[in-house]
N, C-alpha and C positions, 0 to 999 in steps of 0.2 A: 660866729666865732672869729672873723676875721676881721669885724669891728673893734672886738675885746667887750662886749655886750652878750648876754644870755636872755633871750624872752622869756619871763614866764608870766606872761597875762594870761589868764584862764586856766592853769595850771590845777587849780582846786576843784574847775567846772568840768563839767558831763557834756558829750557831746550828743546833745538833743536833737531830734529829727524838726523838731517845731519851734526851735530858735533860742526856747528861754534859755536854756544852760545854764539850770540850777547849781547852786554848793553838791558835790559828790562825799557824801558823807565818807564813804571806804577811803579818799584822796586824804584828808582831814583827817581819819585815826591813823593810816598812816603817817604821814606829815608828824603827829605828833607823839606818836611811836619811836619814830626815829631821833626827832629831836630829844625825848626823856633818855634815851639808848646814848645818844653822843652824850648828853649830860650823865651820867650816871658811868660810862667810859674816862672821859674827862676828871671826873669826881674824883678816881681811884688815884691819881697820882697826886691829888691835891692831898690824901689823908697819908703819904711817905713825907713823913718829917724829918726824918735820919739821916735825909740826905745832906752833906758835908753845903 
């Protein structure tokens, strides 16, 4: 934080006892959960055209 840098390497990965640290499928429908969510937030004020 005090770089002004955020890590997120491995972010989507499981943390395995045996190294591979597969894709975490649950990380990923999250992730893209959220992202349909902000878009579909987002969306609502793109369809007020009334505005002056």
């Amino acid at each position: 934080m005090l770089t002004g840098e955020i890590n997120v390497r491995g972010v989507l990965r499981t943390k395995s006892p045996t190294g591979d640290d597969p894709l975490s499928p649950a990380r990923v429908q999250l992730l893209v959960f959220t992202v349909a969510t902000a878009g579909t937030y987002l969306g609502w004020f793109d369809l007020d055209d009334t505005r002056p």
